[in-house]
SEZAFI-784700 format. One line per 10 residues: number of its first residue (from 1); their letters; for each residue x, y, z of C-alpha. Coordinates in Angstrom, 1 decimal. Layout:
BEGIN
NUM> a> X Y Z; ...
END
This chain:
BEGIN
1> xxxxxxxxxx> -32.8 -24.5 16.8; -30.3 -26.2 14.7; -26.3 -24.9 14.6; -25.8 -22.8 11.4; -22.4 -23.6 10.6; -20.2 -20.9 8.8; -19.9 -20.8 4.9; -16.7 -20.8 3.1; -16.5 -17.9 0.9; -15.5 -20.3 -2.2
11> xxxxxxxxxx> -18.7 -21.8 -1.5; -20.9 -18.7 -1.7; -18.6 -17.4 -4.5; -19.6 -21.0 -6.4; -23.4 -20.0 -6.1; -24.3 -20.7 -9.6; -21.6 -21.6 -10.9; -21.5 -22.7 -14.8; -20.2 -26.1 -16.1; -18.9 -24.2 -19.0
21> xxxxxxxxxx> -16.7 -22.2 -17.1; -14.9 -25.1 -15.9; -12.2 -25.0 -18.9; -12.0 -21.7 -18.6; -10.9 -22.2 -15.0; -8.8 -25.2 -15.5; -7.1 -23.2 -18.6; -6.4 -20.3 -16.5; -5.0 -22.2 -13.2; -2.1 -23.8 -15.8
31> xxxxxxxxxx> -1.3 -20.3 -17.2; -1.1 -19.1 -13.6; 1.0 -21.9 -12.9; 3.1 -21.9 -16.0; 3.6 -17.7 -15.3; 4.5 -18.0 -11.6; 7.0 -20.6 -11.9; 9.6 -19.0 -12.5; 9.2 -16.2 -10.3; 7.9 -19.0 -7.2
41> xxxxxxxxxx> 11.7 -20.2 -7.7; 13.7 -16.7 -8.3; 12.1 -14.6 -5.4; 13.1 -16.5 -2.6; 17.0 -15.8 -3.3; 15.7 -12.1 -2.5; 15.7 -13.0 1.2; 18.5 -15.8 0.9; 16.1 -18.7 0.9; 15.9 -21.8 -0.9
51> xxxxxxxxxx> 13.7 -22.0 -4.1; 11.2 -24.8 -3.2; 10.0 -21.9 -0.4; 9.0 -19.9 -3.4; 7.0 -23.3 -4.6; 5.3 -24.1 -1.5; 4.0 -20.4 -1.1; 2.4 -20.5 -4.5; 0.9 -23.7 -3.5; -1.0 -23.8 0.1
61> xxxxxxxxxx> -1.4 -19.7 0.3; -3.5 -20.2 -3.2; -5.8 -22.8 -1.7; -5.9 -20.8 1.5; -7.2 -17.8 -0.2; -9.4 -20.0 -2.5; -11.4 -20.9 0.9; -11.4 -18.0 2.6; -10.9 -15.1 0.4; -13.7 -12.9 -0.8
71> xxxxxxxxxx> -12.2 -11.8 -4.5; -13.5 -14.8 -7.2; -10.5 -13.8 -9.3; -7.8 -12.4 -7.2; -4.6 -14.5 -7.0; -2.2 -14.7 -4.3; 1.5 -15.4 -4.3; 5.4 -14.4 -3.9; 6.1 -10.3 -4.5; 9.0 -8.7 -5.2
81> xxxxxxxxxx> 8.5 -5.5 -2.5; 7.4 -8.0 0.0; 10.5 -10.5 -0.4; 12.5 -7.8 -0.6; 11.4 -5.8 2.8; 11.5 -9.7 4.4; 15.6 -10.1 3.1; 15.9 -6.2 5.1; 13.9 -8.1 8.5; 15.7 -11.5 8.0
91> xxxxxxxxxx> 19.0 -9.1 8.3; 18.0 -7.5 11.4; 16.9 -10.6 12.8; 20.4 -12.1 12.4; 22.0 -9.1 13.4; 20.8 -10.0 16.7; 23.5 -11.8 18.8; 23.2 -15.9 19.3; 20.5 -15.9 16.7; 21.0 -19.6 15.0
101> xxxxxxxxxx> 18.0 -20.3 13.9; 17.1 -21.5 10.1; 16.4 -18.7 7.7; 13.4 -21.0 6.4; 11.9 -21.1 10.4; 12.2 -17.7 10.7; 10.7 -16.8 7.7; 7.6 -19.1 8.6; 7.5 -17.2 11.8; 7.1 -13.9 10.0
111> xxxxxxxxxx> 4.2 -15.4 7.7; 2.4 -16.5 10.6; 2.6 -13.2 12.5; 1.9 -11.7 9.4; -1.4 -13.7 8.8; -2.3 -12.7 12.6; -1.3 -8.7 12.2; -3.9 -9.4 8.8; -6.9 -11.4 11.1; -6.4 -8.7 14.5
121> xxxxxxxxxx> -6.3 -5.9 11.7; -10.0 -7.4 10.1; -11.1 -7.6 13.5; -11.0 -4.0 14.6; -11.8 -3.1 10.9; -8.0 -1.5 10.0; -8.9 -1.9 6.0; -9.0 1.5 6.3; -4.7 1.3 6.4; -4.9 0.3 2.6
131> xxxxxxxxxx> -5.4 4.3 2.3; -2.9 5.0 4.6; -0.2 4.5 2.0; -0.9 7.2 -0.6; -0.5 6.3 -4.3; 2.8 8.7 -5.1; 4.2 6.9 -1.6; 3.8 3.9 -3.0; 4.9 4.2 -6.3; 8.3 6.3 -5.1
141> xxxxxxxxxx> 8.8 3.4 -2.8; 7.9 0.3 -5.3; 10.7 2.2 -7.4; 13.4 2.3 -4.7; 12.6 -1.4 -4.2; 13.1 -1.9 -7.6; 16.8 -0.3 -7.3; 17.1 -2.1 -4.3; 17.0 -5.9 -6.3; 18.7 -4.8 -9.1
151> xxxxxxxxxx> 21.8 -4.2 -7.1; 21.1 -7.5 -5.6; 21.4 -9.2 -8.8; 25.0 -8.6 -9.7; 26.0 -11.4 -8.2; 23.8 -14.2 -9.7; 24.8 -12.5 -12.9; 28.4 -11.9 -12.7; 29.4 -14.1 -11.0; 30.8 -12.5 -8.7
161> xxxxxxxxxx> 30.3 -12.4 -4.7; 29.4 -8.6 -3.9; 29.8 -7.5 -0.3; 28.8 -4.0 0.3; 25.6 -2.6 0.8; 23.8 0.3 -0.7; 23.1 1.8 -3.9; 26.5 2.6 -5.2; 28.9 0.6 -3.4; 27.9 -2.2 -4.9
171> xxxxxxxxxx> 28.6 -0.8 -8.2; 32.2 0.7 -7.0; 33.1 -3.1 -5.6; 31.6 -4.5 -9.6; 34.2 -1.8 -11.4; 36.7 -2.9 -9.0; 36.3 -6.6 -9.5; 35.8 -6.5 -13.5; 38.0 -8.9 -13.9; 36.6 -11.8 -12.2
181> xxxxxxxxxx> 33.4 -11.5 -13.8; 32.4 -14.8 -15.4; 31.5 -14.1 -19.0; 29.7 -17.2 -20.0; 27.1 -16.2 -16.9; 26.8 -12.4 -17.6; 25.8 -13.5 -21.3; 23.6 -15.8 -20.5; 21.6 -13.4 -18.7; 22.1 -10.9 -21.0
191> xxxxxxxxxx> 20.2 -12.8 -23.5; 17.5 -14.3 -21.1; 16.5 -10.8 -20.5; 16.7 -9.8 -24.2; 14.1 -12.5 -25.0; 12.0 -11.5 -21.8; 11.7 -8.0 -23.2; 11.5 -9.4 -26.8; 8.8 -11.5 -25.8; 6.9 -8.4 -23.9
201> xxxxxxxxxx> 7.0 -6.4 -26.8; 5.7 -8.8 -28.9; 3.2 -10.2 -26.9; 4.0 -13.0 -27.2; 1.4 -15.5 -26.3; 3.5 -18.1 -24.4; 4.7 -15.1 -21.1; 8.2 -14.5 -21.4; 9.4 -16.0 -18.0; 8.3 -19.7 -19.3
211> xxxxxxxxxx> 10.3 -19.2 -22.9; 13.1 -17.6 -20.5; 13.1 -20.7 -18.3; 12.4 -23.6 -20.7; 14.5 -22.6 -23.0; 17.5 -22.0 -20.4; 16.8 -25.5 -18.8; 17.1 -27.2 -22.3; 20.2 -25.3 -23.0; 22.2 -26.4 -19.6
221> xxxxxxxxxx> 20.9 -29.9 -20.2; 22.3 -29.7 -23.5; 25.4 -27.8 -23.1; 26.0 -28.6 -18.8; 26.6 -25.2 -18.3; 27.1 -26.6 -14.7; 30.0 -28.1 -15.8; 31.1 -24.9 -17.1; 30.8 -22.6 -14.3; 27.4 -21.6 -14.6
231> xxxxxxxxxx> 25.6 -21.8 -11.5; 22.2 -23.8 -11.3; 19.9 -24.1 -8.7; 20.3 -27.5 -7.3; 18.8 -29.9 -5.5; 14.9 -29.3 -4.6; 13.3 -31.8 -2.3; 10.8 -33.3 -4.6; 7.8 -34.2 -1.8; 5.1 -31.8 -0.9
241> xxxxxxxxxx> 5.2 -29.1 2.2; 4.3 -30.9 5.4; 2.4 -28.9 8.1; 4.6 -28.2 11.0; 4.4 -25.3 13.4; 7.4 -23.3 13.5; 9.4 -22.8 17.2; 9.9 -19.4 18.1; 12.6 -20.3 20.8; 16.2 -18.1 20.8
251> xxxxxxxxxx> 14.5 -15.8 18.1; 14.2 -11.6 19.3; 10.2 -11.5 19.5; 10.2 -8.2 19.4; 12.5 -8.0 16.1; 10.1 -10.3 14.8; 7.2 -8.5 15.5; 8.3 -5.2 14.4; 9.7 -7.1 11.3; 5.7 -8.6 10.8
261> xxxxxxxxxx> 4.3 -5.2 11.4; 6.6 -3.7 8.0; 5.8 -6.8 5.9; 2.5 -6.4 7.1; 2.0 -2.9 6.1; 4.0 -2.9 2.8; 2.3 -6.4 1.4; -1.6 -5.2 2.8; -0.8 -1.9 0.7; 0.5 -3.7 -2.3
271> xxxxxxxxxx> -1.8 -5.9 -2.5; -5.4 -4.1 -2.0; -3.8 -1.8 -4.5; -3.6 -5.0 -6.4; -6.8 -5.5 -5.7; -8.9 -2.7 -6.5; -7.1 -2.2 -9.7; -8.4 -5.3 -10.5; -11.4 -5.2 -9.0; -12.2 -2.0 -11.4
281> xxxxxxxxxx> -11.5 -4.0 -14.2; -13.4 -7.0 -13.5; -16.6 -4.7 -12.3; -16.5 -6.1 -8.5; -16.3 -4.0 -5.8; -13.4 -4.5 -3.1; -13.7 -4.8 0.7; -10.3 -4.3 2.4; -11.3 -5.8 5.6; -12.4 -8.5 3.7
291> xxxxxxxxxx> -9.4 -8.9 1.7; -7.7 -8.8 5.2; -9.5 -12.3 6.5; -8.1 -14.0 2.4; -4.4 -12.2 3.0; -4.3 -12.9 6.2; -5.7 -17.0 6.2; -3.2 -16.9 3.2; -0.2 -16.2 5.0; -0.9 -18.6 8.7
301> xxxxxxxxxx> -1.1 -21.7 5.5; 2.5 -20.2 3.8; 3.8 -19.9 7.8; 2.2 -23.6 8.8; 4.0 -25.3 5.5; 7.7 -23.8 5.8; 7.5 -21.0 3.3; 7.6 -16.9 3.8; 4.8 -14.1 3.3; 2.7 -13.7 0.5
311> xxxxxxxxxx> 0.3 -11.4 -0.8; -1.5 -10.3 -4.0; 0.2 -11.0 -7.1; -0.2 -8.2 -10.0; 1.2 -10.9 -12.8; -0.6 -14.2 -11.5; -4.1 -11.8 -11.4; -3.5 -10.6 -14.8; -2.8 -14.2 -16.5; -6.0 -15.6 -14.3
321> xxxxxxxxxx> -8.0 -12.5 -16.1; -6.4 -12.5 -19.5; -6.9 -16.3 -19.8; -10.9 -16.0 -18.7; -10.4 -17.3 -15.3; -13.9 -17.2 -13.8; -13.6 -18.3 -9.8; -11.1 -19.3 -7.3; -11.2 -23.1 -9.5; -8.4 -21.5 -11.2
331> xxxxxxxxxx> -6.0 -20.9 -8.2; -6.8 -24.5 -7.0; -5.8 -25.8 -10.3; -2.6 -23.4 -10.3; -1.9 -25.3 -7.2; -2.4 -28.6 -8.3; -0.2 -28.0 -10.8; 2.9 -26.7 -8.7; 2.6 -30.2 -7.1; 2.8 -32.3 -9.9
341> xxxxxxxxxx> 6.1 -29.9 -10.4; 7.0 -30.6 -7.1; 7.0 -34.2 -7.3; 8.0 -34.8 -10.8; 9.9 -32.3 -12.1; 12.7 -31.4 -9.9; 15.0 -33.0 -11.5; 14.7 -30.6 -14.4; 14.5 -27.7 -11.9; 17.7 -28.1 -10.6
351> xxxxxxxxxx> 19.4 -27.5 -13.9; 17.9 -23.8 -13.8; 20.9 -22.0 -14.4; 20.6 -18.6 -11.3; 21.9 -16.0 -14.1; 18.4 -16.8 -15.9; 16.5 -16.1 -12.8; 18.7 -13.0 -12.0; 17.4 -11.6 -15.5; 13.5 -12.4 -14.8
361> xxxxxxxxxx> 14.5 -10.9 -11.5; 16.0 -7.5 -13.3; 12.9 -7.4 -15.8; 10.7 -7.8 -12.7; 12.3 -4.8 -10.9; 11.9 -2.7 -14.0; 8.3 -3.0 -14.3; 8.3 -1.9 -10.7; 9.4 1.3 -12.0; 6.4 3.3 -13.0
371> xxxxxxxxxx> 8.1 6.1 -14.9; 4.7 7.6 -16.6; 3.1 7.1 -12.9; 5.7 9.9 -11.3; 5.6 12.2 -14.8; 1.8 12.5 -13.8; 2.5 13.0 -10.3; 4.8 15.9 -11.1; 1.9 17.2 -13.3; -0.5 17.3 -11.1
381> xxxxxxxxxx> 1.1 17.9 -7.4; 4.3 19.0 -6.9; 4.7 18.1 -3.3; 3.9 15.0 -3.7; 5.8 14.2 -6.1; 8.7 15.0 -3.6; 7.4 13.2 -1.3; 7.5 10.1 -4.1; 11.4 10.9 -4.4; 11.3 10.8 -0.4
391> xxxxxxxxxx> 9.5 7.1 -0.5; 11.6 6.2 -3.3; 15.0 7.5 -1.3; 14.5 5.1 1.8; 15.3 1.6 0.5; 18.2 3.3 -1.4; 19.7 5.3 1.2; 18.9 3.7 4.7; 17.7 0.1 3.3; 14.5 -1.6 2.6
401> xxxxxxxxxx> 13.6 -1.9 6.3; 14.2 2.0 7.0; 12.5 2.4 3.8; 9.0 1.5 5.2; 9.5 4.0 8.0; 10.5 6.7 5.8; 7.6 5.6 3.6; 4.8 5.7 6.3; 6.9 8.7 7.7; 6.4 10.6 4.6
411> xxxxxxxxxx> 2.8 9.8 4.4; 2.1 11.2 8.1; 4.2 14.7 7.4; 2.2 15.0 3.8; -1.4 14.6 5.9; -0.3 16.3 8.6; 0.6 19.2 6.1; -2.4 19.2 4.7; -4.3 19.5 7.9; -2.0 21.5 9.8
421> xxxxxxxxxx> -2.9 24.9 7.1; -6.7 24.7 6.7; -8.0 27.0 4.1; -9.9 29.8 4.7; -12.0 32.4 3.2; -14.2 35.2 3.9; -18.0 34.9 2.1; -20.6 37.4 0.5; -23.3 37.7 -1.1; -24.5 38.3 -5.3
431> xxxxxxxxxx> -26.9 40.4 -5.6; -30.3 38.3 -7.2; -29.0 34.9 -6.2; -29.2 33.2 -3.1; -26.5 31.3 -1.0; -22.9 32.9 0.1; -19.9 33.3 -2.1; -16.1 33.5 -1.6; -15.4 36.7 -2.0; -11.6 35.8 -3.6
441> xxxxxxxxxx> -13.2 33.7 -6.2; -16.3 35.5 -7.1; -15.3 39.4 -7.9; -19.0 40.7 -8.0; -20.0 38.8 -4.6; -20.3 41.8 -1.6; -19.6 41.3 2.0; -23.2 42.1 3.7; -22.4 45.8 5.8; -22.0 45.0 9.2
451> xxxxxxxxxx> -22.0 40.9 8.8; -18.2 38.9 8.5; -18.9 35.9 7.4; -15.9 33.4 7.5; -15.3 30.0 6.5; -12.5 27.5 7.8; -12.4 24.5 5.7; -10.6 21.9 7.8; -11.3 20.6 11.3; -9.8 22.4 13.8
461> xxxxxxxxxx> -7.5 20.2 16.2; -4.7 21.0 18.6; -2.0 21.0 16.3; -3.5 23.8 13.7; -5.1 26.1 16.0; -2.3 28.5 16.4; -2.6 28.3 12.4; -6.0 29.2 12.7; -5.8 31.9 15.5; -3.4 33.8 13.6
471> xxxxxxxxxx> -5.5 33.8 10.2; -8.7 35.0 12.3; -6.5 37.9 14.5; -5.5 39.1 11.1; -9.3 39.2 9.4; -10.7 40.7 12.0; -8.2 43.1 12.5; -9.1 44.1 8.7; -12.8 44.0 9.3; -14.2 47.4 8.7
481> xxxxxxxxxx> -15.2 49.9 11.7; -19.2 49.2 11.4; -19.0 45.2 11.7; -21.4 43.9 14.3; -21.5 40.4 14.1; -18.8 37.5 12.6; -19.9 34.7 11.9; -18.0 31.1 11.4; -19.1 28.9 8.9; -18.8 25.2 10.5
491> xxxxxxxxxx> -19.7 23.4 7.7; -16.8 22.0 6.7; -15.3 21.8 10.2; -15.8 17.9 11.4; -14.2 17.5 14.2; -13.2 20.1 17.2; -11.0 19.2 19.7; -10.7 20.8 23.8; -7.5 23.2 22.3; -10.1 24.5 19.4
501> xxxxxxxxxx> -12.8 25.2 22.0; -10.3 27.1 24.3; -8.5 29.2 21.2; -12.6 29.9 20.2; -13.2 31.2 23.9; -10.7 33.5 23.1; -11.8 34.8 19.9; -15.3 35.2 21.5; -13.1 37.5 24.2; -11.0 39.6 21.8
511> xxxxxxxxxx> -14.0 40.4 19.3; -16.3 41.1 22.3; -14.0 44.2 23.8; -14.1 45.3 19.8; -18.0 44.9 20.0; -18.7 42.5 17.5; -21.1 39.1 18.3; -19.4 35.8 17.6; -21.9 33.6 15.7; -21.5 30.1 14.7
521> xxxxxxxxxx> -23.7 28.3 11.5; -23.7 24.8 10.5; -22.1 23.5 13.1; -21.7 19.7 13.4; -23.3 17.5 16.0; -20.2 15.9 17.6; -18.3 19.7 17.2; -21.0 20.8 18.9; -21.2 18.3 22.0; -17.2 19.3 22.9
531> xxxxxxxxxx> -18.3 23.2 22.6; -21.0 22.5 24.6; -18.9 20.8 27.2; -15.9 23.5 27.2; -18.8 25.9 28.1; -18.2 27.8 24.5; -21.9 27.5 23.4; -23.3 29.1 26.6; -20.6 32.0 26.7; -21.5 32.6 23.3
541> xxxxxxxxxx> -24.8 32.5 23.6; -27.4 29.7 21.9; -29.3 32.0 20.4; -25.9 32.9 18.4; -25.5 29.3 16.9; -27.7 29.0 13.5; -28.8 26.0 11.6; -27.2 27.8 8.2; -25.8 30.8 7.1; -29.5 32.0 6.1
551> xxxxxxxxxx> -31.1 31.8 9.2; -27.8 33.5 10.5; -28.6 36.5 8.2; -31.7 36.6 8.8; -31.2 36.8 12.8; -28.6 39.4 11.6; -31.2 41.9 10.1; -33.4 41.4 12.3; -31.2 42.5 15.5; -30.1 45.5 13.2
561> xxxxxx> -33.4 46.4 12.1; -34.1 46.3 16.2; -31.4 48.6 17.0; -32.4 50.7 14.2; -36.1 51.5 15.1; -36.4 54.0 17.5
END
């Protein structure tokens, strides 16, 4: 038998593949490249790295996912909540005395363990984390990040060096040093985002970032706005990323890893929301655990080649669809195209005056902000809209870092609020139809004389069964004076644990000295296995546990048709 050797995903994902598609491809890979530009070389000042970093990831991570990644149309790259939660882990990790490592090595560390948190996470099948991070927790936290890099851009458009931390200190420290703001920069950037949000509304068809930076770069050659206190970007090494395998000696492993696990989380959630949307949209369905093996080969290349984390980029997607981009062909291109950047045109690059790419930084932040997203959340829910403001809160108040726990935080307290308070209601029956009733939501539905039916519609675990033990004492204790048997309906019960089985031994108990049978319908397999093993299905009897609430009544009439005969 010969060795089947594994197939690339691009390969499979190029099963009949069109010749005509090929300019579509090739058209869409230069309008990536031409879009992600300018963020490749703003979003790497987020974390205080150099701007070529932001270059190499859009380069080897692209060709990384192209090979590996299951999504024909999904692009990878820099994000703005994912640099910004690395700037809050680079802090920590140099908050930690006789750390002297380079930002850039440390960075590349974090992308590798990324990568690795992404392959051990595919490997145990963890996709299921992409719905760990509800929608309004994501969208209150995206928005704090947002706030989070506009304060960071005062500087690169002031001029001025800002020192505090926080949401309004910063601002305090800019009223307080008004007077050292450098004009020429703070109107420069003024009108680079004026013609990025000019551009936007007009749709233009040449994406506002490129008119932003080409036009800026012309300008400073023009004008040496260097020469007049404008800063630029400077020098950026004009050869490609070499492959070298970053040391971890000196560094805190376990800041690091703890630092990996919050990028981790944040990018993976970003980015299969990324995903999906876009997966709707192009008709595909998505596989997180898939997407885990492209994220996660994505991020060991951006870690082997000296750049930071990467994951799903919403603006680099969008151009690859808009444009017609029909496979993976496009991000190679994209790539290819960075290159010939690379290794040509950094001389023009280093003209690119840092107020322009604080303004395309600012614009970026804004769109983070989802202001329609949270007006629906506080339509439809209330409580989680507060728990939005509480996602939103933690990069503001505690820092991006904190932020995440808060954010993951928030999501446990809101599930285990929902779970903690199962609802509950007692059932009848309507006279001529079949099937059982709520009795609150159906007014003409009866109770059958003698027979409680009640439903619990949540599992029952350790940490709601005092919950749920109160809400029985007090229907029971309101049952009337002829009830025989209660009945549970299981059926929306999944899971029991060994505190459940003990708080139904004593329900059993307390409506047994009362007189009335404890029945149980419906009940689920695996429910049934830890009742059966806590002894609760023999104390209560087999012949008291009922396939449905049919066969339940019908077991019911018949015993009191039995007692009634003489």
């Amino acid at each position: 038998m010969g060795l089947t050797l594994p197939r690339l995903p691009l390969l499979a994902n190029l099963a009949g593949y069109r010749a005509s598609w090929l300019r579509s491809d090739v058209s869409a890979g230069l309008a990536i490249a031409a879009v992600g530009l300018p963020s490749a070389i703003a979003y790497p000042a987020i974390a205080g790295l150099p701007p070529e970093t932001g270059l190499y990831a859009s380069i080897t991570p692209l060709i990384a996912y192209a090979l590996v990644g299951p999504s024909q149309r999904l692009i990878v790259g820099p994000d703005a909540a994912t640099m910004t939660v690395l700037a809050a882990v680079l802090a920590t990790v140099y908050a930690v005395p006789g750390v002297t490592a380079d930002r850039v090595t440390v960075a590349a560390l974090l992308a590798l363990a990324v990568g690795a948190l992404c392959l051990i996470a595919r490997a145990v099948r963890l996709g299921v984390l992409a719905t760990f991070l509800s929608r309004p927790i994501l969208i209150g936290f995206f928005a704090g990040i947002s706030l989070s890099i506009l304060i960071g851009q005062i500087d690169r458009v002031t001029g001025i060096d800002i020192e505090a931390d926080g949401l309004i200190a910063p601002i305090l420290e800019l009223i307080a040093k008004a007077a050292a703001i450098h004009w020429p920069s703070l109107a420069l950037a003024a009108a680079s985002f004026a013609l990025l949000q000019a551009a936007r509304i007009m749709q233009s068809p040449i994406p506002g970032p490129v008119l932003v930076v080409a036009l800026s770069v012309l300008l400073s050659a023009l004008f040496d706005f260097e020469g007049h206190g404008i800063a630029v970007v400077g020098d950026i090494p004009d050869g490609l990323p070499s492959l070298t395998l970053p040391s971890i000696a000196g560094l805190p492993f376990q800041s690091l890893l703890l630092g990996a696990g919050a990028i981790f989380l944040v990018s993976f959630g970003s980015g299969i929301i990324a995903a999906r949307s876009f997966g709707a949209k192009g008709g595909y369905l998505v596989d997180p655990n898939r997407e885990l093996e492209g994220f996660g080969a994505a991020n060991i290349a951006a870690g082997l080649f000296g750049t930071f984390p990467v994951t799903a980029s919403d603006s680099r997607t969008a151009v690859n669809f808009s444009v017609g981009g029909r496979s993976q062909i496009a991000s190679i291109v994209a790539a290819a195209a960075l290159m010939a950047v690379l290794l040509y045109f950094g001389d023009v690059l280093r003209i690119l005056p840092i107020p322009t790419l604080g303004a395309v930084l600012v614009a970026t932040a804004l769109s983070l902000i989802d202001i329609s997203a949270l007006k629906e959340i506080w339509r439809i829910s209330r409580i989680e809209f507060v728990f939005a403001l509480i996602a939103m809160s933690g990069p503001i108040s505690f820092g991006v870092l904190e932020g995440v726990v808060t954010a993951i935080a928030a999501t446990l307290v809101y599930v285990l609020h929902k779970t903690m308070f199962p609802r509950d209601a007692l059932l009848g029956r309507l006279v001529g139809r079949d099937g059982f009733y709520k009795l609150h939501r159906n007014p003409a539905a009866r109770p059958v004389p003698g027979l409680a039916v009640f439903m619990v519609q949540g599992s029952l675990l350790f940490f709601n069964t005092d919950y749920v033990r109160q809400r029985l004492r007090a229907v029971t204790d309101a049952l009337p004076a002829d009830t025989r048997w209660f009945v549970m309906d299981a059926s929306a019960i999944a899971q029991i644990d060994s505190s459940a089985a003990a708080m139904l031994d004593e329900v059993h108990d307390d409506l047994g000295r009362r007189g009335i049978a404890l029945a149980i319908a419906e009940l689920h397999f695996e429910a049934r296995e830890i009742l059966e093993r806590a002894g609760v299905i023999a104390k209560i009897g087999p012949t008291m546990i009922f396939e449905d609430l049919d066969d339940a009544l019908d077991a019911f009439e018949k015993s009191a048709a039995e007692t009634a005969a003489p």
